[in-house]
C-alpha positions in Angstrom: -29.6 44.0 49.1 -29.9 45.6 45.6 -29.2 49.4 44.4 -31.6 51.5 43.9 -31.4 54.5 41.6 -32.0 58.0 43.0 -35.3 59.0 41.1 -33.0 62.0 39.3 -31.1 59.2 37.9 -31.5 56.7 34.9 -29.0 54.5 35.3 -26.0 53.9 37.6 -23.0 52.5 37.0 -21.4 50.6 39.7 -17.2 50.7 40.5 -17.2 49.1 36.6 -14.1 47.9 35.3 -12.7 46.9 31.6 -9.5 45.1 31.3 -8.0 44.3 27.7 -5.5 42.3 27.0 -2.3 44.2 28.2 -4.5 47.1 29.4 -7.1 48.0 32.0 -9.3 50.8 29.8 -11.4 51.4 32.4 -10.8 51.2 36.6 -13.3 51.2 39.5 -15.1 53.4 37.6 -18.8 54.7 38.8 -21.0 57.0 37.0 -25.1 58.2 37.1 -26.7 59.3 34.0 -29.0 61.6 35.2 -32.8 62.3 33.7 -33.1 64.8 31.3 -30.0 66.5 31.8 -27.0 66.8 28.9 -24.4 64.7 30.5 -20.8 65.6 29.6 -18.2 62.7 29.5 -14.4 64.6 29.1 -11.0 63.5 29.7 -7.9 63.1 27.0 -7.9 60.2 24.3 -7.5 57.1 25.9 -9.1 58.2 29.6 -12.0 55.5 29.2 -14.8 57.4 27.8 -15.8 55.8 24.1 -15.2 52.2 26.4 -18.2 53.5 29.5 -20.3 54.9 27.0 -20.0 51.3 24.9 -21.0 49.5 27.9 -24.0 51.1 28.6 -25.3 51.0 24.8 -24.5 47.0 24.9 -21.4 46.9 22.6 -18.7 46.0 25.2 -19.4 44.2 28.5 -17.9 45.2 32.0 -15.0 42.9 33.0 -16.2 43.6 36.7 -18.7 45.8 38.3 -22.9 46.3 37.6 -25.1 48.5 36.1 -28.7 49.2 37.6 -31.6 51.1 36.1 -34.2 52.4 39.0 -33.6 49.4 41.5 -33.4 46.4 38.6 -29.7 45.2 37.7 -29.0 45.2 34.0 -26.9 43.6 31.3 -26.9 44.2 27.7 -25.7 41.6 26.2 -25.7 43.7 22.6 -27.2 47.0 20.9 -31.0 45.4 20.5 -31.2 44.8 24.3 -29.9 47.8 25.2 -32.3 49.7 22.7 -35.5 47.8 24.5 -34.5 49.8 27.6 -34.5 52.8 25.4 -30.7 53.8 25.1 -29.5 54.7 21.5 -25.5 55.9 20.4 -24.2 57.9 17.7 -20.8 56.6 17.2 -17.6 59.2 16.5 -17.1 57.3 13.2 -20.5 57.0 11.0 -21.6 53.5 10.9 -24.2 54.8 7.7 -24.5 52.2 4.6 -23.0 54.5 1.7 -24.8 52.3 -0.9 -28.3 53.5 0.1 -30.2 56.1 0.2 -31.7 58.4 3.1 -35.3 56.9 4.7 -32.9 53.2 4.0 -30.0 54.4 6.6 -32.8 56.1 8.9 -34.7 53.6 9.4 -32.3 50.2 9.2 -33.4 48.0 11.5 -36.9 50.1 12.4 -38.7 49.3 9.4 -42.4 49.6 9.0 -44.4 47.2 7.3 -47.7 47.0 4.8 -49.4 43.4 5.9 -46.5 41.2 7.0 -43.1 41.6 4.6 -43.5 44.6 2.5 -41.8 48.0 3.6 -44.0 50.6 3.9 -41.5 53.1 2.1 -44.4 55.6 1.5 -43.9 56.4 5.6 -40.3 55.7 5.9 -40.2 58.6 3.1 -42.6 60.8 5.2 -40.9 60.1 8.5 -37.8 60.9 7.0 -38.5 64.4 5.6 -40.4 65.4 8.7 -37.0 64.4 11.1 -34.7 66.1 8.6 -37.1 69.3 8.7 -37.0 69.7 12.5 -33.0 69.3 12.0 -33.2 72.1 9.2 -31.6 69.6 6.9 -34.4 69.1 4.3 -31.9 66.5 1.8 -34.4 64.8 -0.4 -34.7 61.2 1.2 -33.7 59.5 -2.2 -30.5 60.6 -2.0 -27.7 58.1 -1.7 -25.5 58.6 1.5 -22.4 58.3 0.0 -22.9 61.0 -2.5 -23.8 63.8 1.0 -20.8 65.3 2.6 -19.5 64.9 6.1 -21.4 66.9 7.9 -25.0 65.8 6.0 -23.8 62.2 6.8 -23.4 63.4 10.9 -26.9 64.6 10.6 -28.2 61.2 8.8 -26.6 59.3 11.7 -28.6 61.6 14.5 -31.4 61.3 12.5 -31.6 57.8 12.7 -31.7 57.5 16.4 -34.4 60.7 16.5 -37.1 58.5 14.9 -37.0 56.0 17.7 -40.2 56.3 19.4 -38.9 54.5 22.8 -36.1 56.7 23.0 -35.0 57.2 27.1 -31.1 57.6 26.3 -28.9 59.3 23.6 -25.2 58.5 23.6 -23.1 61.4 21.3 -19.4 60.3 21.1 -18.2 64.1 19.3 -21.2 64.5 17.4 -20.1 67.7 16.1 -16.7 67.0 15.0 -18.0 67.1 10.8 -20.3 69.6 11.6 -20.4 73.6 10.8 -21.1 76.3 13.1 -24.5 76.7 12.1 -25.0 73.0 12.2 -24.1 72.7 15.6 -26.6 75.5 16.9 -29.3 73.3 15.4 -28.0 70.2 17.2 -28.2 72.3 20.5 -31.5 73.7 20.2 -32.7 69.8 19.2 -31.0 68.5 22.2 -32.5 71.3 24.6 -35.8 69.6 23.2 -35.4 66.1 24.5 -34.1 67.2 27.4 -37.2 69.4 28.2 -39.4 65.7 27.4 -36.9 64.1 30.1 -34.8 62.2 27.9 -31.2 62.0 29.0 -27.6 63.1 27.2 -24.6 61.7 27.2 -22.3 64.0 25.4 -18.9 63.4 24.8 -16.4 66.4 23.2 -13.3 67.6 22.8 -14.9 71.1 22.1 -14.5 72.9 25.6 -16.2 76.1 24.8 -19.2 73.7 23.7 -19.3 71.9 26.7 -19.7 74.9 28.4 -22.9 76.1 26.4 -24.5 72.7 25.9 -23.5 70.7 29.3 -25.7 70.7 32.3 -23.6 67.9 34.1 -19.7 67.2 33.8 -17.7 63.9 34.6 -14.3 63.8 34.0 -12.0 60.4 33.3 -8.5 60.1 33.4 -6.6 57.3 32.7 -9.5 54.9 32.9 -10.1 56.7 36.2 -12.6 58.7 37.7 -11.0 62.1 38.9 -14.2 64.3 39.4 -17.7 65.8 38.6 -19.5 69.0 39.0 -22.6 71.3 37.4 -21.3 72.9 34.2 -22.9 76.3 35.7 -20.4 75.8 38.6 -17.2 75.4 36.7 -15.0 77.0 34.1 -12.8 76.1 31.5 -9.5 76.3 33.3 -11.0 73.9 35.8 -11.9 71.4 33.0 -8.5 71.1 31.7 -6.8 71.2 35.2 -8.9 68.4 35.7 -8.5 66.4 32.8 -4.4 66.8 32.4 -3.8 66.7 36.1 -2.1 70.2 35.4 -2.4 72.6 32.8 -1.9 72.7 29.2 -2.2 74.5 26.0 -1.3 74.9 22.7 2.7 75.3 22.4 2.4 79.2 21.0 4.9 79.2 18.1 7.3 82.1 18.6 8.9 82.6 15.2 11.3 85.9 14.6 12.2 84.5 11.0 10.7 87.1 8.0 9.5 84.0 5.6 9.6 86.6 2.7 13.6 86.4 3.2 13.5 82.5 3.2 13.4 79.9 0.0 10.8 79.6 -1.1 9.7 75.4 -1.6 6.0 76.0 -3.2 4.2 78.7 -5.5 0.4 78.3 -6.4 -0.8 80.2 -8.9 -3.9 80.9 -10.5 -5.3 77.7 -9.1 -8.4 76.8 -9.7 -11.4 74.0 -9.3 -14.6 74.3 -11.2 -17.5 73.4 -9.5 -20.6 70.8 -11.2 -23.3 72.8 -12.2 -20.8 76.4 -12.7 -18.8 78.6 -10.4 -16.0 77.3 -8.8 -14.9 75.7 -5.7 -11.3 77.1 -5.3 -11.8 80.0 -7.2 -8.4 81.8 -8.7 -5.9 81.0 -4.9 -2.8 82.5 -5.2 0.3 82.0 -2.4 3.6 80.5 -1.9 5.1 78.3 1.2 8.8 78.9 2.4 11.1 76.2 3.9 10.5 76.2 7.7 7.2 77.8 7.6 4.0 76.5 9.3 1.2 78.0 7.1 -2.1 77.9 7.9 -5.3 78.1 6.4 -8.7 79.1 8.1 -12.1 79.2 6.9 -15.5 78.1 7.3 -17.1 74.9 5.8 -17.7 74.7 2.3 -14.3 77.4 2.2 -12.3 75.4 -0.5 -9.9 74.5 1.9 -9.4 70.8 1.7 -9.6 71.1 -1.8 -6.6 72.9 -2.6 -4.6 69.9 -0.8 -7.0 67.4 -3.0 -5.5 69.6 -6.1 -2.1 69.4 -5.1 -2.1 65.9 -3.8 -3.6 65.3 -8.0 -7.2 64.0 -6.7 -8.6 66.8 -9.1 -7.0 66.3 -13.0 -9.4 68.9 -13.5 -7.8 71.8 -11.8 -6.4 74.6 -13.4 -3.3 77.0 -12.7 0.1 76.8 -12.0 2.1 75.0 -9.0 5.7 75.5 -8.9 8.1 73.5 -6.6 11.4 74.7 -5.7 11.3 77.0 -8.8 10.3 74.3 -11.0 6.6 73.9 -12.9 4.7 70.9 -11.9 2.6 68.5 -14.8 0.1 67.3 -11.6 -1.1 63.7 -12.8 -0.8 61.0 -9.7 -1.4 60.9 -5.9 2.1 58.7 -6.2 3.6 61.0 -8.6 2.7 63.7 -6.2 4.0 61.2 -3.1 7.0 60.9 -5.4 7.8 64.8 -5.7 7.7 65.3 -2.0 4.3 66.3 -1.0 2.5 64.4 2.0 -1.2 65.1 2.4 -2.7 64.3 6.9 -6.5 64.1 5.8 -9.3 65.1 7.4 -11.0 61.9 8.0 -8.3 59.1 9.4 -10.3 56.5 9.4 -11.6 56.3 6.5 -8.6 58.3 4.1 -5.6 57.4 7.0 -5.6 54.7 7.9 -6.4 50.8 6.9 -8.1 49.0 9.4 -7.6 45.5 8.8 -4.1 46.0 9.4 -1.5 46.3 12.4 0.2 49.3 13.6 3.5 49.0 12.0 2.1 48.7 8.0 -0.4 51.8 8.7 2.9 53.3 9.5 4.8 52.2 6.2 2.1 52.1 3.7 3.1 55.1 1.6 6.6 54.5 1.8 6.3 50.5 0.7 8.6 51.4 -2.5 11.9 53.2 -0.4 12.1 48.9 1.5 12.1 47.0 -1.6 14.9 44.8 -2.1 16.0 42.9 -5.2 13.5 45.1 -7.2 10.1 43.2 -6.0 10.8 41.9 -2.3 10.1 43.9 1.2 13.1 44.4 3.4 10.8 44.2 6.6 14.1 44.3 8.5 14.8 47.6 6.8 10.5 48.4 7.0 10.4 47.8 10.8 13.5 49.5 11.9 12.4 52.7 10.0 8.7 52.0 11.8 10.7 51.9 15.0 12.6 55.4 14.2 9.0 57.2 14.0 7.4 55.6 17.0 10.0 57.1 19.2 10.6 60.1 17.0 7.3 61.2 17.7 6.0 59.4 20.8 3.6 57.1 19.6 2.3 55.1 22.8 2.1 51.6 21.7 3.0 48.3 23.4 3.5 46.3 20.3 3.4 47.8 16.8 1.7 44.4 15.7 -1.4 45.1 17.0 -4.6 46.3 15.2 -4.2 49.7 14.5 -7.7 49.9 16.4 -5.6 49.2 19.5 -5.0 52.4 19.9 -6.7 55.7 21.0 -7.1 58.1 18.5 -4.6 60.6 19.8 -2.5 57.8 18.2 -4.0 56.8 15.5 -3.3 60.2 14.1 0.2 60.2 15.4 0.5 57.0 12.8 -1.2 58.5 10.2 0.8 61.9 10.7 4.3 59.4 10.8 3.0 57.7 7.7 3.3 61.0 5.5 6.3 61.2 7.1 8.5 58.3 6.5 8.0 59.2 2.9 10.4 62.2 3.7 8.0 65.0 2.2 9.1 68.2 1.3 5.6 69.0 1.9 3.1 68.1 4.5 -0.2 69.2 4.0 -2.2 68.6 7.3 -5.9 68.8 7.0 -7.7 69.2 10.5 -4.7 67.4 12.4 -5.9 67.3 15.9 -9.9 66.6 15.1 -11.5 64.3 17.0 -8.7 64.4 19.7 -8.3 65.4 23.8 -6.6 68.7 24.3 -3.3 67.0 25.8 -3.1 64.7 22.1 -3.0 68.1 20.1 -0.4 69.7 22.4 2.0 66.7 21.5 0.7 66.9 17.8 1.3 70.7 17.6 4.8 70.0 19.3 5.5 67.4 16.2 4.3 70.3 14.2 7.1 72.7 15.4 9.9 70.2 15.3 9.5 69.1 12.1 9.1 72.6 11.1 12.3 73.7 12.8 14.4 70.8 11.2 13.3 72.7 7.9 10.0 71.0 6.6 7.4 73.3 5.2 4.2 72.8 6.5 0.2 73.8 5.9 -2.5 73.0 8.2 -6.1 73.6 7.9 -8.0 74.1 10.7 -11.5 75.6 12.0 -10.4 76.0 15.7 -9.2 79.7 15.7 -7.2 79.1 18.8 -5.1 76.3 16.8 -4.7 78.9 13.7 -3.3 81.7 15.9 -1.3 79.3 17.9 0.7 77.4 15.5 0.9 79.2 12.5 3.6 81.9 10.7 1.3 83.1 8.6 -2.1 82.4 7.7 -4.2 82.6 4.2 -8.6 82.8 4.6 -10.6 81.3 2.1 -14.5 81.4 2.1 -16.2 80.3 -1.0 -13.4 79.5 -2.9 -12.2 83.0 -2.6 -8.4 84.1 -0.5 -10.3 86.9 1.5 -7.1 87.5 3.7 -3.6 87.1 3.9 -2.1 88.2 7.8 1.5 87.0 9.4 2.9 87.9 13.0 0.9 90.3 15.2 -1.9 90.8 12.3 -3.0 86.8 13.2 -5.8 87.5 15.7 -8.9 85.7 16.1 -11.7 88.3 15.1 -9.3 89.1 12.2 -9.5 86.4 10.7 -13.4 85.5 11.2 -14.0 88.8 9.8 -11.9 87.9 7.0 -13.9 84.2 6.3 -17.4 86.3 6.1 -15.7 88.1 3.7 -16.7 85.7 0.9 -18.9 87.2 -2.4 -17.4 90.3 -1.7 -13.5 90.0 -1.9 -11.5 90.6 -4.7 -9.4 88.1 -6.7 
């Protein structure tokens, strides 16, 4: 005798497991995607989700267990067969073709024709304006991918699964992750639309105060496990993380008594600025300093000029102008290596693309930027030398990983970071510039990254991290600069670091003063 859905659910997933070599990613797990409800999917980095979520839309298959929509068994055997029945997946990483243009992306693979073989572009173009309107992104459809930013590129990848016209299921693993503030209200309001025509939601985040506003349903994994679910309106955020951690956690509060104007100071920015194509400027006359020790953070909205100042000191922008001095002495900024070289490390924003390289293992992520300090006899690695220093930052900052030989995709991205955050630092920086460090990762991953924060702080490194999460700001820094357009709009240390502070301060924009 077969299983038959409840009618309030799409699809069940029956007691499905997914063993890997060496680990089991998912155990006796069962889940129901209910009809036109936003389904949350939550637990820390590595719990199981991205792997259930795969399953359903046809990229992975269960090593044991069944999947039934209404009372018929299915089995996708890819992404096509899963799309026949409806179910469609914007991926944490954008899987968009840089090369072409918008209505190109958008409709790869759902291309209309005129008569048999020639593309009716004249629709794609329509289509493609029409589905960018309703996500109040109106880019013109001619525009090459690559040239968009982040967060337009999110919106490309949502877009493309909006113009399905069979659409039942939509699978979003951290849609929001690139996206602004104002973006992310849009994506709501869109989603509360699809659900109202019965489509379903899966929706997986790391945003908790998110969940809370957009969920309807919760399900939470740990350790490949199911622990629990419940209705979002029934729950709270305390709950969520108890749930998830099997205890609570939070942010390691940095409790600093040191006055950082008393300290050396390592790095002084002056003046610095980027022009911007077309006038104006995108970092726009910065001024501040770093001491040794000190966690300095910077905070502002999207579009602030934040990761460009660490682009400018890292020498991605020959262009820049000012004055950076390091330990008392003036800079000539030419080279990422030359800036390598001098002791600065830069964490970017986007591992996966900037972090890491995928086609390689675990251990040469690790040592990439440090190749030169293992060379023997002037042109030869000392992998002896290479993989014992490897070893030393696996352990020094907890990397979970069976065997540093595997793909670097091996791991979950909780440790993919830590590998990109112990690559900057086996080239012993003076300097580690961290952009976003903990985004796209479970709560419990950015307590241990906030804790290799601190300890590298306390051994005397000087540290700046951006981030957009306010509660990460207050939490781990000593002081922290704001920036919105370009401008410094506020400068507060100790007690004056409080969240409306300094969201005040990043509004402050066209009218602060230089």
């Amino acid at each position: 005798m077969g299983y038959t859905c409840p009618e309030h659910v799409f699809l069940h997933a029956d007691h499905i497991s997914k063993i890997y070599p060496g680990t089991k990613a998912l155990d006796d797990v069962s889940f129901d995607l209910l009809k036109g409800k936003v389904n949350v999917l939550i637990g820390e980095n590595g719990a199981g989700k991205s792997t259930l979520m795969k399953m359903i839309a046809g990229i992975e298959h269960p090593s044991e267990g069944k999947m039934y929509i209404g009372d018929q068994e299915v089995s996708f055997k890819d992404t096509t067969e899963a799309r026949k029945h409806g179910i469609g997946i914007i991926h944490q990483e954008l899987s968009l073709f840089p090369n072409l243009n918008v209505y190109q992306n958008i409709f790869m693979a759902r291309e209309k024709t005129v008569g048999k073989i020639k593309l009716d572009n004249k629709s794609h173009v329509e289509a493609t304006k029409k589905i960018l309107k309703r996500l109040e992104h109106e880019i013109d459809p001619n525009t090459q991918v690559g040239e968009l930013r982040v967060g337009q590129q999110q919106m490309i990848e949502i877009a493309r699964n909006l113009v399905a016209d069979d659409l039942e299921v939509l699978i979003m693993d951290e849609p929001t992750s690139s996206l602004s503030q104002q973006e992310v209200q849009v994506l709501f309001k869109i989603m509360r639309e699809l659900t109202a025509q019965g489509i379903s939601i899966v929706y997986i985040s790391h945003r908790l105060e998110e969940i809370m506003q957009i969920g309807d349903h919760i399900t939470i994994l740990r350790d490949g496990k199911y622990v629990s679910d419940a209705e979002v309106k029934d729950i709270d955020v305390p709950w969520i993380v108890h749930e998830m951690t099997g205890g609570a956690k939070s942010y390691p509060k940095r409790e600093s008594k040191i006055d950082w104007s008393k300290t050396e100071k390592v790095l002084e920015v002056k003046d610095l600025c980027l022009p911007k194509a077309g006038g104006g400027y995108l970092v726009d006359h910065v001024n501040f300093d770093l001491h040794k020790g000190e966690i300095l953070g910077i905070y502002g909205l999207m579009g602030a000029g934040r990761s460009e100042i660490f682009e400018c000191l890292m020498g991605m922008h020959p262009e820049h102008t000012g004055e950076v001095f390091l330990e008392g002495e003036k800079l000539d900024i030419k080279s990422i290596s030359g800036q390598i070289d001098k002791g600065f490390a830069l964490i970017p924003e986007d591992r996966q693309t900037q972090g890491l390289v995928q086609t390689m293992d675990i251990e040469k992520n690790c040592s990439l930027s440090a190749m030169k300090r293992y060379k023997k006899a002037g042109i030869f690695l000392d992998k002896t030398k290479e993989g014992k220093k490897v070893d030393e930052q696996i352990k020094d900052i907890h990397i979970k990983v069976a065997d540093k030989h595997l793909p670097i995709l091996s791991l979950s991205g909780g440790n993919q970071q830590k590998v990109v955050i112990g690559k900057g630092i086996l080239t012993e920086p003076k300097i580690l510039l961290m952009d976003e460090p903990s985004r796209g990762i479970d709560i419990g991953a950015k307590t241990e990254v906030f804790d290799i924060i601190n300890q590298y702080a306390e051994r005397g490194l000087s540290i700046i991290v951006v981030s957009s999460e306010l509660q990460e700001i207050v939490s781990i820094a000593d002081r922290v600069l704001v920036l919105s357009n370009g401008l410094k709009t506020g400068e507060f240390s100790g007690d004056e670091i409080q969240e409306d502070t300094l969201v005040l301060a990043s509004y402050k924009g066209h009218h602060a003063q230089k």
